[in-house]
C-alpha positions as CSV (number, residue, x, y, z in Angstrom):
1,X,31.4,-46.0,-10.2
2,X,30.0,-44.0,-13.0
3,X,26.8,-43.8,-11.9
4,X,28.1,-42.3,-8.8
5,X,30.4,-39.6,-11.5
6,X,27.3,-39.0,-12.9
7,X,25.5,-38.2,-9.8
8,X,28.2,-35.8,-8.5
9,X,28.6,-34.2,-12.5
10,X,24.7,-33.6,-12.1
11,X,25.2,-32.5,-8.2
12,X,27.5,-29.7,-9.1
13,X,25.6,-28.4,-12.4
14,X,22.8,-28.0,-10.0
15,X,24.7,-26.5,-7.2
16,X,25.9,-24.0,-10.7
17,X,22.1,-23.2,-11.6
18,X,21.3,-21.9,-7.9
19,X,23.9,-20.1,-7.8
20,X,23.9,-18.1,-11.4
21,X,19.9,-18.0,-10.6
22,X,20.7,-16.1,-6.9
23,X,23.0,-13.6,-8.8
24,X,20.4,-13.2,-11.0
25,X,17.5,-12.8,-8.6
26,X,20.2,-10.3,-6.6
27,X,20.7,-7.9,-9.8
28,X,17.0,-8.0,-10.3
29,X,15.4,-7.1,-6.9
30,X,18.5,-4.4,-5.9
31,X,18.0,-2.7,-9.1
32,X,13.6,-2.9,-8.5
33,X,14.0,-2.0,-4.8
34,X,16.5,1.4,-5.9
35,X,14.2,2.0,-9.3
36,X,11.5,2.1,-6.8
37,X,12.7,4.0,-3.3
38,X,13.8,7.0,-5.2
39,X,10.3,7.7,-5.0
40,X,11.3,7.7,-1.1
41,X,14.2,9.6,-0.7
42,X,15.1,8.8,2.6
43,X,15.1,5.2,2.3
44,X,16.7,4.4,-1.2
45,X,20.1,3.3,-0.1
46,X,18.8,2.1,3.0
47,X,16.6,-0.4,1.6
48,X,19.4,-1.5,-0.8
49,X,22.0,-1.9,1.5
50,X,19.7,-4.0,3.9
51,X,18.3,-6.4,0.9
52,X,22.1,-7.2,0.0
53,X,22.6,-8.1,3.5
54,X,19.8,-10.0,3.9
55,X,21.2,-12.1,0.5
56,X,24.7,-12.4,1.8
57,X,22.5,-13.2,5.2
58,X,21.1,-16.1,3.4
59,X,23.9,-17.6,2.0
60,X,25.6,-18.0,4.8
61,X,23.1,-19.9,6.0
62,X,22.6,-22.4,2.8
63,X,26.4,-22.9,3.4
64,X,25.7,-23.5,7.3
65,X,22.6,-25.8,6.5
66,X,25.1,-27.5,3.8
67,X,26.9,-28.9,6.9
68,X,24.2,-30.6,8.5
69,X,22.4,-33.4,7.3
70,X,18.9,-32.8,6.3
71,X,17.7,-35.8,8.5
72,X,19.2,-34.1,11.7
73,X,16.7,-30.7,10.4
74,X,13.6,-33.0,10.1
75,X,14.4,-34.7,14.0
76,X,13.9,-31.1,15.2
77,X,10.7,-30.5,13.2
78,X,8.2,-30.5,16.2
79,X,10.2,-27.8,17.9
80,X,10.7,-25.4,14.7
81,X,7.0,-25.9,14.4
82,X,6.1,-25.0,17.9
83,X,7.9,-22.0,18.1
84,X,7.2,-20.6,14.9
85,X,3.3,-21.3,16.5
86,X,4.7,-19.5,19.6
87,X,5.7,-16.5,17.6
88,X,2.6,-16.3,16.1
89,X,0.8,-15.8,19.4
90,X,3.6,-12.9,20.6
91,X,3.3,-11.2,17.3
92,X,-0.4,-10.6,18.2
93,X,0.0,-9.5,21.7
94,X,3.4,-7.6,21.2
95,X,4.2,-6.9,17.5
96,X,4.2,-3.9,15.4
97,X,0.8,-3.1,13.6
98,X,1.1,-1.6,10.0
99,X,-1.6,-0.8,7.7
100,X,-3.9,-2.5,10.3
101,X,-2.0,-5.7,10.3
102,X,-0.3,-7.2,13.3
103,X,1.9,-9.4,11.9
104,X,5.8,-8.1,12.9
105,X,8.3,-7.9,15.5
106,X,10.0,-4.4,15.4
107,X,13.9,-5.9,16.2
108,X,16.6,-2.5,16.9
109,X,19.2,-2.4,14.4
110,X,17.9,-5.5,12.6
111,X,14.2,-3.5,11.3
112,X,11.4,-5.9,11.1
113,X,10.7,-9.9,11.7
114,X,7.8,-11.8,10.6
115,X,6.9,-14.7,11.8
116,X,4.3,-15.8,9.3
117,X,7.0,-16.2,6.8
118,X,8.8,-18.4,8.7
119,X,6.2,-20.7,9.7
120,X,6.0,-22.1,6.2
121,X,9.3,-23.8,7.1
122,X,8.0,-25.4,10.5
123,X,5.2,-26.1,8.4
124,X,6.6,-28.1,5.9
125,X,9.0,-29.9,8.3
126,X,6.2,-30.8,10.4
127,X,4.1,-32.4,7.2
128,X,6.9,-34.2,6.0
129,X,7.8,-35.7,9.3
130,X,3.8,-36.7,9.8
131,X,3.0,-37.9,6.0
132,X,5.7,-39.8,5.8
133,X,5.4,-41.6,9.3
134,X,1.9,-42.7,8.5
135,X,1.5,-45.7,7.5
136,X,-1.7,-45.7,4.8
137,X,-3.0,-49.7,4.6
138,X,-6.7,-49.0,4.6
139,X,-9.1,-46.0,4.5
140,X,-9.2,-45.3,8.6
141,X,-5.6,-44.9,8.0
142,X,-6.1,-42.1,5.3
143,X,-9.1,-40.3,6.9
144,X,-6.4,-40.3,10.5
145,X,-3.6,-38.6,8.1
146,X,-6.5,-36.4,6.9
147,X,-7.4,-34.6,10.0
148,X,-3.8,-34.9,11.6
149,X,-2.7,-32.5,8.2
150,X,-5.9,-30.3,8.8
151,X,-5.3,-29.7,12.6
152,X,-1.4,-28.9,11.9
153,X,-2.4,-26.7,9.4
154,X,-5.3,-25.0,10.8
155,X,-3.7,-24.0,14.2
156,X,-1.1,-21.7,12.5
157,X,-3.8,-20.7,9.8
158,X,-6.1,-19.4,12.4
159,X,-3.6,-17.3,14.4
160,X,-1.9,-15.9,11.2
161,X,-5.6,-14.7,10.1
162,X,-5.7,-12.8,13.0
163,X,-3.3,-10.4,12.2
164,X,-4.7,-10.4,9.4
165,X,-2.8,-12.1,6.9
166,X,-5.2,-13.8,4.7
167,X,-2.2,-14.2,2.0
168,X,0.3,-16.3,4.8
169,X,-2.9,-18.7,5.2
170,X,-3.6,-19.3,1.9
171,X,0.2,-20.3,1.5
172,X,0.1,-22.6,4.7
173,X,-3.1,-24.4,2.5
174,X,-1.0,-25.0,-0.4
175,X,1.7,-26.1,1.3
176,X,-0.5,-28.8,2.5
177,X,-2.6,-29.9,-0.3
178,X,0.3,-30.0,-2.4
179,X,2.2,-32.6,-0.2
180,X,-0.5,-34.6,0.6
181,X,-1.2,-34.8,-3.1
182,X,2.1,-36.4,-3.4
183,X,1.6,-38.6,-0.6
184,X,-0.7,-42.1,-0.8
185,X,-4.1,-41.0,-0.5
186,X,-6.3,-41.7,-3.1
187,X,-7.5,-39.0,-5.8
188,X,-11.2,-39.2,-4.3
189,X,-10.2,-37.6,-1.3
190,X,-9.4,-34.7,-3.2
191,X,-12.5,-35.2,-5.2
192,X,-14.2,-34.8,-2.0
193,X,-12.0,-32.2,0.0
194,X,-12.9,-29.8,-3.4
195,X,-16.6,-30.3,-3.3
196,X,-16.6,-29.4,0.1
197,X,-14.2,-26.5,-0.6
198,X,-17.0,-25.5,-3.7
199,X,-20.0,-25.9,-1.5
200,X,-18.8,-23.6,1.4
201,X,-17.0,-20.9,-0.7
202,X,-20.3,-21.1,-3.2
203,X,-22.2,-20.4,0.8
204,X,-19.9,-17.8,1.7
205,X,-20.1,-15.9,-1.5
206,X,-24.2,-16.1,-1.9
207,X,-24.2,-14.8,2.0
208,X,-21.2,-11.7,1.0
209,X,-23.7,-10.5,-2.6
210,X,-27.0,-11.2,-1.0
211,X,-27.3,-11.4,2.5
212,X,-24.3,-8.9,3.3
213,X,-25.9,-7.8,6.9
214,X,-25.7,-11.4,7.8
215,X,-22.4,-12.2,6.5
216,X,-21.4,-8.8,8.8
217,X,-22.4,-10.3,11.7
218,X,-21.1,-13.8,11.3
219,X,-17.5,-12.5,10.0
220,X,-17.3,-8.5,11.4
221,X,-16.2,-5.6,9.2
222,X,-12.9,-6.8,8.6
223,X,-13.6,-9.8,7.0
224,X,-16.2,-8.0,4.6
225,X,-13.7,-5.4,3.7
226,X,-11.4,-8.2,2.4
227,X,-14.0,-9.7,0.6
228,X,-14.8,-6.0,-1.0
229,X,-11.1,-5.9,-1.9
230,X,-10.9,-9.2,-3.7
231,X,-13.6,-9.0,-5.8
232,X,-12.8,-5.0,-6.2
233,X,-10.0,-5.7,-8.5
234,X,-11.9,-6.7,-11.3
235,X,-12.9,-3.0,-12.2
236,X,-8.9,-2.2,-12.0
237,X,-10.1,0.5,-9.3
238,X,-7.6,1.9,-7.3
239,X,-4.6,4.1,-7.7
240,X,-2.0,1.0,-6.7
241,X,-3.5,-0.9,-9.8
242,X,-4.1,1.8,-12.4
243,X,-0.7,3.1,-11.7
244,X,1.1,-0.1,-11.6
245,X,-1.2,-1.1,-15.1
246,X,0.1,2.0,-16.2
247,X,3.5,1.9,-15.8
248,X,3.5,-2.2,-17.0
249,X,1.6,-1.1,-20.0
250,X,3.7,1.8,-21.3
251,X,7.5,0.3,-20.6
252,X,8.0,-1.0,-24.2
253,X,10.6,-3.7,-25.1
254,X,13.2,-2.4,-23.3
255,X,12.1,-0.4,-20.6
256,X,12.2,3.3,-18.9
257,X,16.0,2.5,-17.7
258,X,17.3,2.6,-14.0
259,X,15.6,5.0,-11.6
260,X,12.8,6.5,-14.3
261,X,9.6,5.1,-13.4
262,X,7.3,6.7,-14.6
263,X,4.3,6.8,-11.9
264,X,4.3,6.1,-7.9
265,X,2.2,3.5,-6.9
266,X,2.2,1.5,-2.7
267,X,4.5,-1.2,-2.0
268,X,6.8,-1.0,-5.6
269,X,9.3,-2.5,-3.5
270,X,7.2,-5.2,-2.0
271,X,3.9,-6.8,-2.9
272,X,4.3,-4.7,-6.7
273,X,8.1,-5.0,-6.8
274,X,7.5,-7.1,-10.4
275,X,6.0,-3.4,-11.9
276,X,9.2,-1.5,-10.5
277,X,10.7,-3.9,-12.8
278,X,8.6,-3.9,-15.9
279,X,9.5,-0.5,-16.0
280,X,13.0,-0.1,-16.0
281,X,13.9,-3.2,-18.4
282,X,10.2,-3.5,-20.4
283,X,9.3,-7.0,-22.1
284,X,12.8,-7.8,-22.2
285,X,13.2,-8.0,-18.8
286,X,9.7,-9.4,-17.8
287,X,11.0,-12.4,-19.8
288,X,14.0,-12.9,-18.5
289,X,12.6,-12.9,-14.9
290,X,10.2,-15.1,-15.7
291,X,12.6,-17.7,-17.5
292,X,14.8,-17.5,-14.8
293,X,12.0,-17.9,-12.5
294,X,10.8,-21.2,-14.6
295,X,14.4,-22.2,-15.0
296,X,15.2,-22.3,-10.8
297,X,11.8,-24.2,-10.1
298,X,12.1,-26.7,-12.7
299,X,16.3,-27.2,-10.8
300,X,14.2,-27.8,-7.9
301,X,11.5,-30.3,-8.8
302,X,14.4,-32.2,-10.9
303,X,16.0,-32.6,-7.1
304,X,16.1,-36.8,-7.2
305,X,15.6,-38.4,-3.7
306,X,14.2,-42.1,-2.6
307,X,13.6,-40.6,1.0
308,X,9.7,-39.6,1.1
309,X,10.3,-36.9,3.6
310,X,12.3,-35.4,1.5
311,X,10.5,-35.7,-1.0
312,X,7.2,-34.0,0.6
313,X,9.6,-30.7,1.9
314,X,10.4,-30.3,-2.1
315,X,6.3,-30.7,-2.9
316,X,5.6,-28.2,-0.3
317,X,8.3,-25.7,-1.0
318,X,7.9,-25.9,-4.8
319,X,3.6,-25.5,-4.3
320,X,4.5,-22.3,-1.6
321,X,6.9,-21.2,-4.3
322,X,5.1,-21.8,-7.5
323,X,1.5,-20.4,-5.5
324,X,3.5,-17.0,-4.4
325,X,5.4,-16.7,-8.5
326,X,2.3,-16.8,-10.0
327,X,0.2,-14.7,-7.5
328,X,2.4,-11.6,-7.4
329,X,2.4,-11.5,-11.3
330,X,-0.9,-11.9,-11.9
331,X,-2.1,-9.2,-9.2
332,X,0.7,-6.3,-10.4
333,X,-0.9,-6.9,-13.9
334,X,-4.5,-7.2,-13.0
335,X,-5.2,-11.2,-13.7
336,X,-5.6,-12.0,-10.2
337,X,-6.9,-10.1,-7.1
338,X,-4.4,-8.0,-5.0
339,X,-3.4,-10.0,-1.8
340,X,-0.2,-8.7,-0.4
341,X,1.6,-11.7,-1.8
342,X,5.4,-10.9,-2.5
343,X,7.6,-12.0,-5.2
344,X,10.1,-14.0,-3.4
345,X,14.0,-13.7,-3.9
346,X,13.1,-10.6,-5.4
347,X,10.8,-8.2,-3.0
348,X,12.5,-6.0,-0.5
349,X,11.8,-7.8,2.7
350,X,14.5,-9.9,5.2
351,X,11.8,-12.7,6.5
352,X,10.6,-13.4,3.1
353,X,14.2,-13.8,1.4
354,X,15.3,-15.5,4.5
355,X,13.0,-18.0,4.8
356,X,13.3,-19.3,1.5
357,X,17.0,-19.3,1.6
358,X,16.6,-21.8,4.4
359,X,14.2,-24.1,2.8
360,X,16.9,-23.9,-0.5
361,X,19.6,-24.8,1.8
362,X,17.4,-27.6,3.3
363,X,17.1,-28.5,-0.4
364,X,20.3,-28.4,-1.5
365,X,21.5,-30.5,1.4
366,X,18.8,-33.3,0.8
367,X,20.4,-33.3,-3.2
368,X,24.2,-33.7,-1.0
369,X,23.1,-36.6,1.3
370,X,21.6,-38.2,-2.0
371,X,24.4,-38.2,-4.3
372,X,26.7,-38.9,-1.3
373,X,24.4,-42.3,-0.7
């Protein structure tokens, strides 16, 4: 009986931190998004108004998904991954291409829908469901899990690349390397799976510095172009960076205020919302985000469950989480090259926000059904 008190007196102070983090996260990324689109005129109230629907969009659903019972989620997990794969295919046929990228549906009234985002949740639904109904005895057993991970993760990963959205793919890795590193396999399989990873990545770069006709042929243009971008951002080059640098740099303790940044610079909204803040509230600010960044992981991981499938959605949302955090950061500051990562619960963007406010409500459900049992 008091363990069961305790259980429900730990439930609710969770169910307290995700909800003061959200209004947190809400302040933050309205105040970024209109800091920023004064720059754009047209679109300044616009953009707010949509983000705040797209939060009090996502809370309905955690309070929907609240309802249902996160085993009843993971018995549909073949058919959220097959049409998120489904999706993926349209969106390259049919979708909207911006800044060379095919990678959204134009929906009227609603704006823009990408499917990439939400395939990390039929993703991680599908890994859970196969991790944890493999049975690991001897070593056929862990190469079968092995290749069963690699072919559910590749298929999406191949399409999504298409488009090209080389920053979706890397998530959709993570996402699988970090749950099968929770799962039973040995820790020489991932000695092995990073040797390989070393020797074809050590190929692929010889072939990109000193053979780059040959790499042209093999991978086209387009793949060259990202490689050029990547390794690009060491030299700070490009107005985005020196701008976004800029404006980090000279922000001070407590920022430029509200609606005075002090330079433009692509996507502040977006992929560089984390400078829009910088600016306004300076090192103040950037610490508070980031403790409250820390501070909503760390309520995650600390999510207690005896159910292995639940406990591989939490690995994979925490590693596609954690992955996108520290990304976004680094690449607005210059640490880490520029992918088109966004800051998530934070960045102006519906499919983003969205899609982790599902996999929250998937979480916060599985934390229910636990203390309940």
């Amino acid at each position: 009986m008091k363990k069961l008190k305790k259980d429900n007196t730990n439930n609710m102070k969770t169910n307290k931190s995700f909800i003061y983090i959200l209004i947190i996260f809400f302040i933050i990324s309205i105040n970024s998004i209109y800091s920023f689109t004064t720059f754009l005129t047209k679109d300044t109230y616009s953009l707010v108004i949509r983000q705040g629907l797209f939060y009090i969009t996502g809370i309905i659903i955690i309070l929907i998904l609240l309802k249902i019972k996160p085993e009843k989620i993971l018995k549909y997990a073949h058919f959220f991954y097959i049409v998120n794969i489904i999706l993926l295919i349209l969106v390259l046929i049919i979708g909207n291409e911006v800044n060379g990228t095919k990678a959204w549906f134009n929906l009227p009234l609603i704006g823009t829908f990408q499917p990439s985002e939400f395939m990390k949740i039929g993703l991680i639904l599908m890994l859970a469901k196969v991790i944890e109904s493999q049975k690991i005895k001897t070593t056929k057993d862990e190469i079968i899990l092995i290749i069963k991970v690699l072919v559910i993760t590749i298929i999406p990963s191949v399409i999504t690349f298409l488009e090209p959205d080389t920053g979706a793919v890397l998530i959709y890795f993570i996402i699988a390397f970090v749950m099968l590193f929770t799962s039973k396999l040995r820790m020489r399989w991932f000695i092995i799976l990073f040797a390989i990873i070393l020797a074809l990545a050590s190929l692929l770069l010889y072939t990109y510095v000193f053979k780059t006709d040959t790499f042209i042929k093999i991978f086209g243009n387009s793949m060259f172009y990202r490689f050029d971008r990547i390794f690009d951002w060491k030299s700070s080059s490009g107005m985005q960076l020196e701008n976004s640098l800029i404006v980090v740099g000279s922000s001070g303790y407590f920022g430029k205020g509200i609606s005075n940044i002090l330079l433009y610079f692509p996507e502040g909204h977006t992929d560089f919302i984390f400078s829009s803040f910088a600016s306004i509230y300076g090192l103040t600010g950037m610490i508070i985000l980031i403790i409250t960044i820390i501070w909503f992981d760390i309520t995650i991981i600390k999510t207690n469950t005896k159910n292995k499938a639940y406990k591989y959605i939490i690995a994979g949302t925490i590693g596609a989480l954690l992955y996108q955090q520290i990304q976004n950061i680094s690449m607005t500051i210059g640490l880490l090259p520029i992918t088109g990562i966004t800051l998530p619960f934070i960045s102006y963007g519906g499919s983003s926000l969205l899609s982790y406010m599902i996999l929250l409500g998937i979480i916060i459900s599985i934390k229910k059904e636990t203390v309940q049992n």
